[in-house]
C-alpha positions in Angstrom: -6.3 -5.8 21.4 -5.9 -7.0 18.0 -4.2 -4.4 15.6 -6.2 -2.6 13.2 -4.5 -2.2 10.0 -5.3 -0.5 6.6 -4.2 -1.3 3.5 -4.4 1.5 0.6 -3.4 0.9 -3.0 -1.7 3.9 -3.9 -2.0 6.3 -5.6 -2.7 9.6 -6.9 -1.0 12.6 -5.1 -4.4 14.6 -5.8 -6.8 12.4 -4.4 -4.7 11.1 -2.0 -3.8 14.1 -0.1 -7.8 14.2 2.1 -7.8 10.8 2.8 -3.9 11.4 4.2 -5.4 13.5 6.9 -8.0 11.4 7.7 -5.7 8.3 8.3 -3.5 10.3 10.0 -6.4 11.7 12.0 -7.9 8.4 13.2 -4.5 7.0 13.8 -3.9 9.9 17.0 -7.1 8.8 18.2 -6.3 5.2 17.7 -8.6 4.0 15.8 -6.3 2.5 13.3 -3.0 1.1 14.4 -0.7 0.2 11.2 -1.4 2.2 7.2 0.2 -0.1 5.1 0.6 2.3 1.6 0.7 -0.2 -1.4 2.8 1.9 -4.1 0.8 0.7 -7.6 1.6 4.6 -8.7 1.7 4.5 -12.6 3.5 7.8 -13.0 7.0 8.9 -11.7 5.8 11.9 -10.3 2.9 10.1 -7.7 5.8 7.3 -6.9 8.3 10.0 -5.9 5.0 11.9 -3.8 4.3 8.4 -2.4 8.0 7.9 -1.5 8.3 11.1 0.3 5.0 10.9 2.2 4.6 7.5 3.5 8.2 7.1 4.9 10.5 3.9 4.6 9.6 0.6 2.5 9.0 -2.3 4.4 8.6 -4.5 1.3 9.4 -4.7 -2.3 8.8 -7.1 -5.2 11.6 -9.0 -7.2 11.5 -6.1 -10.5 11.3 -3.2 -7.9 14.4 -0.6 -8.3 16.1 0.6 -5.5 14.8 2.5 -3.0 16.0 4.8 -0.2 17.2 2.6 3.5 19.2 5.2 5.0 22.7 6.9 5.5 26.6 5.7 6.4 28.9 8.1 8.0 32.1 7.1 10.4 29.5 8.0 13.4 26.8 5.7 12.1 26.6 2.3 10.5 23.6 1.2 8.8 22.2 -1.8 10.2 19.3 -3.7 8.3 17.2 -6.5 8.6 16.7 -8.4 5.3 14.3 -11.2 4.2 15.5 -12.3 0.9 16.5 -15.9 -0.2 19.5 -14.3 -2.9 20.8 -11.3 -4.4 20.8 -8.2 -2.1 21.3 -5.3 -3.9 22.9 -2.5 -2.1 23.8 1.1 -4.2 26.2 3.0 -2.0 25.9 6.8 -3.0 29.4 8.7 -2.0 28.2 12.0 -0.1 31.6 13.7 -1.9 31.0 12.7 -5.6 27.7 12.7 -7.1 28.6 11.2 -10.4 29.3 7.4 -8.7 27.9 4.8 -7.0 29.8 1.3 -6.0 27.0 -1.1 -6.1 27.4 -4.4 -4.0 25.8 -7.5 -4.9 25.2 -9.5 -2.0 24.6 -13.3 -2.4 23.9 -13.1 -6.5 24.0 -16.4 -9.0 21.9 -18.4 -6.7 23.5 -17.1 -3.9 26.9 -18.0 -4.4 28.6 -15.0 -5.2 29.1 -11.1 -4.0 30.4 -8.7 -6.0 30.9 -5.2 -6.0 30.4 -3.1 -9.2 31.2 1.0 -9.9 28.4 2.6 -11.6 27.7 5.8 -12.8 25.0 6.8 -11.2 22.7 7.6 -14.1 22.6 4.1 -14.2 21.3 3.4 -11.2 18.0 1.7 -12.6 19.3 0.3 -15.7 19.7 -3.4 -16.0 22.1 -3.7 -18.4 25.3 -3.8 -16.2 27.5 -5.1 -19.1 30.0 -1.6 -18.7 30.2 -1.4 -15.3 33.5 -1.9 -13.5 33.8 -5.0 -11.2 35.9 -3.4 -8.7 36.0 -6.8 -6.3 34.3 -10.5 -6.4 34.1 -13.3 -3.6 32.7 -16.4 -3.8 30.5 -16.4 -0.6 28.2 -19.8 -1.0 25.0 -19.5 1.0 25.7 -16.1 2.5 21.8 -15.4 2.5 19.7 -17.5 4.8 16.0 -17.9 3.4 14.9 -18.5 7.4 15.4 -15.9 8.8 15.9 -12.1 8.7 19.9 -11.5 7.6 21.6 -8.9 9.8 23.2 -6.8 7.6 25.7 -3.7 8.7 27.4 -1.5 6.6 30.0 0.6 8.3 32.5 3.0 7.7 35.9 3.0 10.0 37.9 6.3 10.7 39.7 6.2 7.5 36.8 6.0 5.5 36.8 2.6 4.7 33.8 0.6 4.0 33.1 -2.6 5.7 30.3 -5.3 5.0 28.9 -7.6 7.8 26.6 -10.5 6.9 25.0 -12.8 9.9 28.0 -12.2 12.0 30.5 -12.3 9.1 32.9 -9.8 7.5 31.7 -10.2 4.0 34.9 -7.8 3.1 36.3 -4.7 3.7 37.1 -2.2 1.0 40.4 0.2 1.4 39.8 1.3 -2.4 36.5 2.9 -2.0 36.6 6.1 0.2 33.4 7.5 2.3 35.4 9.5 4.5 32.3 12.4 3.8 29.7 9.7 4.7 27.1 8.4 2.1 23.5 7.5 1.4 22.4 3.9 0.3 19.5 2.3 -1.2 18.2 -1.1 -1.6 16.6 -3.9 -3.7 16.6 -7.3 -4.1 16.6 -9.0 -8.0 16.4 -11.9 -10.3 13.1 -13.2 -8.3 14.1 -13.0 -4.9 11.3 -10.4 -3.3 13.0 -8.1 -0.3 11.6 -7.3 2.8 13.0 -5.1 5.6 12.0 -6.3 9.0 13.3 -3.4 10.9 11.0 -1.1 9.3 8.1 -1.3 11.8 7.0 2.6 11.4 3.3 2.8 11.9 3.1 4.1 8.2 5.1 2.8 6.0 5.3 1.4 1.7 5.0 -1.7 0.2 6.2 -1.5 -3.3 4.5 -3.7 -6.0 6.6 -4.8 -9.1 5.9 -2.2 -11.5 4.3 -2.3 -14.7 1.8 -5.5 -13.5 -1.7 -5.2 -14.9 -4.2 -5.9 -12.2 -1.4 -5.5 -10.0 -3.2 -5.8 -6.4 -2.8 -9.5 -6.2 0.2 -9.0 -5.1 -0.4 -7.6 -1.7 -2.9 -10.0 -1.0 -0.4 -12.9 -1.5 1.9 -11.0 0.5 -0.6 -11.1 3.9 -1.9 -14.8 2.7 2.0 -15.9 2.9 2.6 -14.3 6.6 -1.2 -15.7 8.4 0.9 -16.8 11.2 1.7 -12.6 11.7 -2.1 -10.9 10.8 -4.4 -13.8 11.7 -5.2 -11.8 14.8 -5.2 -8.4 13.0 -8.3 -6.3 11.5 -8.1 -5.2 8.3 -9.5 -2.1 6.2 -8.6 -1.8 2.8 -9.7 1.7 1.3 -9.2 3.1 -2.0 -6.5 6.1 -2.5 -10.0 8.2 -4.0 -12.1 8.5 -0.7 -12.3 11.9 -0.2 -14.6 11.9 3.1 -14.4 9.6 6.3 -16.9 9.8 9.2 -14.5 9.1 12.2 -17.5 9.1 14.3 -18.5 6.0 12.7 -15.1 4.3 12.5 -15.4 2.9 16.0 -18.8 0.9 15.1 -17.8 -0.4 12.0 -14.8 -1.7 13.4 -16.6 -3.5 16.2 -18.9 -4.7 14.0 -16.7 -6.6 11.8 -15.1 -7.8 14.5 -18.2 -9.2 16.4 -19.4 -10.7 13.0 -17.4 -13.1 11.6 -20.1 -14.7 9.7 -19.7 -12.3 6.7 -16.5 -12.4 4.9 -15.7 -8.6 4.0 -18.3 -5.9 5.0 -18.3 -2.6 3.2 -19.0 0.7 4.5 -22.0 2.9 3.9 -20.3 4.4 0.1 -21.2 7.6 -1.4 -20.9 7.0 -5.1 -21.2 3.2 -5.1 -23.9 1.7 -7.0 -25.0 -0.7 -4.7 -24.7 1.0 -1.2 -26.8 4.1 -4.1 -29.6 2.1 -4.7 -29.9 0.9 -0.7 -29.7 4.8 0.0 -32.9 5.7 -2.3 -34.5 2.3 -0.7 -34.5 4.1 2.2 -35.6 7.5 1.3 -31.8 9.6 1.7 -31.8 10.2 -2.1 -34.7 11.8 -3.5 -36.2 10.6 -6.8 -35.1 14.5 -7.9 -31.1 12.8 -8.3 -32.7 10.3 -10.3 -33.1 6.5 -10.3 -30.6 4.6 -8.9 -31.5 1.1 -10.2 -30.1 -2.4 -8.3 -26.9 -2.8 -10.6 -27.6 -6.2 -12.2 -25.6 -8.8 -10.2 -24.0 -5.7 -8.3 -21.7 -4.6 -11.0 -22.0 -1.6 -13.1 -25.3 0.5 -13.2 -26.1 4.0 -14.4 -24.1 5.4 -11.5 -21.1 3.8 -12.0 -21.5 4.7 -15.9 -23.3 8.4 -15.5 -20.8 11.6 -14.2 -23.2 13.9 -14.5 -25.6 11.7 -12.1 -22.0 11.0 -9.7 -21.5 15.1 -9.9 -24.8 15.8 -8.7 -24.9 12.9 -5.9 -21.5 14.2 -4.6 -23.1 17.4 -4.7 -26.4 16.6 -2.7 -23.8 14.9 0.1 -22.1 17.6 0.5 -25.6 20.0 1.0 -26.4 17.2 3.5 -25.7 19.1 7.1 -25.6 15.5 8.6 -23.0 13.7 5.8 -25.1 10.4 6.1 -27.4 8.7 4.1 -28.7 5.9 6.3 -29.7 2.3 4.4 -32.8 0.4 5.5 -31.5 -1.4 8.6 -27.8 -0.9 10.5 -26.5 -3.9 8.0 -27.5 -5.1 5.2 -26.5 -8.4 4.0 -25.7 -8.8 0.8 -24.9 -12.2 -1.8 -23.7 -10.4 -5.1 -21.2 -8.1 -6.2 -20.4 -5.2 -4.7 -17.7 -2.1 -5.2 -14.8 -2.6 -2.4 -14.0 1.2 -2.0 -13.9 0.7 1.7 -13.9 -2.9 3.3 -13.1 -4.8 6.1 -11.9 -8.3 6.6 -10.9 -10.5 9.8 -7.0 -11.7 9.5 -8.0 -15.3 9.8 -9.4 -15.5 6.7 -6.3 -14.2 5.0 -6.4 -18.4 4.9 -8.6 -18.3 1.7 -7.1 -14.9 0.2 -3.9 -15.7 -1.8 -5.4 -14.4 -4.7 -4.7 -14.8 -8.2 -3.9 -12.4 -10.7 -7.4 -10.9 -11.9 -10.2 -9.1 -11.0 -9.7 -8.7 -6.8 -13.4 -7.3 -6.3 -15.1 -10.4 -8.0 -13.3 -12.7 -6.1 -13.6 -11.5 -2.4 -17.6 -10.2 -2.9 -18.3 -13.0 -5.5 -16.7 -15.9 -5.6 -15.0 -16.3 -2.1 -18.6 -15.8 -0.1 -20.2 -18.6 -2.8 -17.3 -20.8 -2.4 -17.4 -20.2 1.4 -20.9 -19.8 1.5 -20.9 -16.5 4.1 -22.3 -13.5 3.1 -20.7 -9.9 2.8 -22.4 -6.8 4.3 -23.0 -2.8 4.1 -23.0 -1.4 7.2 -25.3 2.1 7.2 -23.8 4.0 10.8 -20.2 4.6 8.8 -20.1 6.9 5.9 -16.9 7.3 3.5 -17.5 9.2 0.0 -15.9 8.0 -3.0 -14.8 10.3 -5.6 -15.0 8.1 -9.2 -14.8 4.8 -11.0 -12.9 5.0 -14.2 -16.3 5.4 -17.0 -17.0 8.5 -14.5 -14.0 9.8 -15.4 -13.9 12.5 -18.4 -16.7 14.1 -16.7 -16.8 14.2 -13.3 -16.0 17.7 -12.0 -12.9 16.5 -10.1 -10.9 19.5 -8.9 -14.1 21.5 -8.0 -15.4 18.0 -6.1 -11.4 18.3 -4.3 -11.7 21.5 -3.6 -15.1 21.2 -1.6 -13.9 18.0 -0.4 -10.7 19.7 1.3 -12.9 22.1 2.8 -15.0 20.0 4.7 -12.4 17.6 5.8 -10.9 20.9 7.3 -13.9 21.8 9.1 -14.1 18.3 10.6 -11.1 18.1 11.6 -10.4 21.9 13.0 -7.8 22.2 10.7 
C-alpha cells in the first residue's frame, strides 16, 4: 500500500505537545506511516524542543547551522549518506575537551578544496571564520558527486587518530588531532548547497527550513515537488502544529476518501475553528444560533470567526461539551471552489507535479489558484473531526492555556492515557 505521510510545520512546544500523542497514536495503529516535522520554530527554545523530540534531521537548507548526526569512538565510526553538490560541513566535538572543535570542510570553493579548521566552540554557528586556525588543506577537485548519495565515514583507529573516507577514498588522515576519548559530530552543508542525509529513514524525523525566511513553508513544498519520482505514490496529510484534537476513528475514512477521489485537489477535514468548515456546521444545525452567526467568509477567507476570540473561546468550548466531538456538515463531502483554511489537508503524491510553490501565501495557492488553474475542486469531508486551536487575529484573546489544559484532558481520556 501506498505510504501515508504527514507533513507538520513546526512549531510551538505548547501546542505541539497533544497533537505529538495523537501522531504518535495513529502511527501504532498504522494509520500514518512517515511524520515528516518541518522545523520553521522562530525561538531557540521551540528549535531545541523540536530537536530533541522528533529525532534525527533528514534534511536541511543551504543557511541551516549544524545539527546533531551522531557519535565517533575507536568502537564505532560514523558512517553517513550525504546529498549535497559542495561544501560538507562536519564539526567534530572532542569528548575530552569541551572548549574545541576541529571543523572539516569537505568539498568547499566549488568543490575543489577540503580543509580542516580548529574552532573554539563558541563559535560553532558564527560565520565569520577569519580567526580560526587552518590546521590542514587539500586540494580534492570534484570530491562531491551531485548524483548520488556520498558515502561518507569518519573513523577513529586505536591511537585515536581521525580518518576521513569519501566515495571509497581516504580524504586524509589526521595524527595531530587526538579522539582517543571518542567525540560527537554535527553537520551542515553551506554556501547554497542544501544537505540531505539519506540514511536517516526513521519514521519521525526533521526537516530543517533556512531560518529567518518569511512565508517560509515554500520551502518544503519544493522539496517534495523536486523528489515526484519518490512520493508520487505516497498520501499526504499536512496538519498544522495547533490541532489540539484528532478523531482517530475518522482517520481511516478520510484517508480512503482522498485516495478514491482524485478529482479534488486537497480535501480538508471537518475543522473546529475554521471559518468555512463553521459556517457549513451551523448549515447543518451542529452550532446553534446561541454561539452566534457564523457567516460564509467572503471568498472563504477571513470572517468574524477567524477575527472574533471571544466567539473561537466559546465554540471551543461548546465542542468540548459536545459528548460526541462531531459536528456533522450537510452531506459526507462538501465540495468546495473558494478559499479555504488548510489546518488539516490531504493531497495525492502525483500532484506534487503542479506544487513547487513559490514564495507566498501557500493557502491561496493550493485552495485558490491551483483548483482554478487545474480546474478540480477541493473538499470538506464531515465523518473526520480535528479541532484547531487559533489563527493569529484570535490571538491576544483566546483563552489558550485553559483551552490546553481541557484539551490535554480529553486527548487523555481518548487515548487511555
Amino acid at each position: 500500500m501506498a505510504p501515508v505521510i504527514l507533513v507538520t510545520f513546526a512549531g510551538r512546544e505548547a501546542r505541539m505537545e497533544i497533537l505529538t500523542r495523537y501522531v504518535r497514536a495513529a502511527m501504532a495503529d498504522g494509520l500514518i506511516d512517515e511524520w515528516h516535522v518541518w522545523d520553521f520554530t522562530r525561538s531557540d527554545s521551540d528549535h531545541q524542543w523540536v530537536t530533541r523530540e522528533f529525532g534525527p534531521a533528514r534534511y536541511m537548507g543551504h543557511a541551516v547551522g549544524y545539527q546533531p548526526c551522531g557519535t565517533i569512538s575507536r568502537r564505532a565510526p560514523l558512517r553517513l549518506e550525504a546529498l549535497i553538490s559542495n561544501d560538507l560541513h562536519l564539526a567534530i566535538l572532542p569528548k575530552d575537551d569541551q572548549e574545541t572543535l576541529y571543523e572539516v570542510v569537505v568539498g568547499g570553493w566549488n568543490n575543489q578544496q577540503s580543509v580542516i579548521r580548529k574552532v573554539s566552540r563558541e563559535r560553532l554557528n558564527d560565520a565569520d571564520r577569519s580567526d580560526a586556525t587552518m590546521t590542514w588543506a587539500r586540494l580534492t577537485p570534484s570530491v562531491l558527486s551531485p548524483g548520488r548519495a556520498n558515502d561518507i565515514i569518519l573513523s577513529v583507529d586505536g591511537t585515536g587518530t581521525p580518518e576521513l573516507t569519501v566515495n571509497g577514498v581516504v580524504l586524509g588522515r589526521w595524527p595531530e588531532i587526538s579522539l582517543s576519548a571518542g567525540a560527537d559530530v554535527m553537520i551542515r552543508g553551506g554556501w547554497g548547497a542544501a544537505l540531505e542525509l539519506c540514511h536517516v529513514n526513521e519514521p519521525v524525523r526533521r526537516y530543517v527550513g533556512n531560518p529567518g525566511e518569511q512565508l517560509p513553508y515554500f520551502q518544503a513544498y519544493q522539496y517534495y515537488a523536486e523528489r515526484l519520482a519518490d512520493f508520487a505514490d505516497a498520501l499526504f496529510l499536512k496538519c498544522d502544529d495547533d490541532i489540539v484534537y484528532m478523531d482517530l476513528d475518522g482517520l481511516a475514512g478520510f484517508i480512503d476518501h482522498r485516495r478514491k477521489n482524485p478529482r479534488y485537489f486537497v480535501t480538508s477535514a471537518n475543522v473546529v475553528n475554521n471559518g468555512v468548515c463553521a459556517y457549513f456546521q451551523q448549515v447543518s444545525g451542529a452550532l446553534p444560533a446561541s454561539l452566534g452567526h457564523f457567516e460564509r467568509p467572503p471568498g472563504g477567507f477571513g470572517g468574524t470567526l477567524w477575527t472574533d476570540p471571544d466567539k473561537a473561546n466559546n465554540l471551543h468550548d461548546f465542542f468540548l461539551a459536545t459528548p460526541k466531538k462531531e459536528f456533522p456538515l450537510p452531506s459526507k463531502v462538501v465540495d468546495w471552489q473558494e478559499r479555504q483554511s488548510i489546518n488539516f489537508i490531504a493531497w495525492l503524491g502525483r500532484d506534487l507535479q503542479h506544487m513547487a510553490l513559490a514564495r507566498g501565501d501557500d493557502e491561496k495557492m493550493l485552495t485558490v489558484d491551483l483548483p482554478a488553474f487545474l480546474e478540480r475542486p477541493t473538499a470538506i469531508y464531515s465523518d473526520f473531526t480535528v479541532s484547531h486551536l487559533s489563527f493569529g487575529p484570535q490571538e491576544e484573546g483566546v483563552d489558550v492555556n485553559r483551552l490546553i489544559a481541557a484539551y490535554d484532558k480529553l486527548m487523555r481520556e481518548k487515548l487511555a492515557l
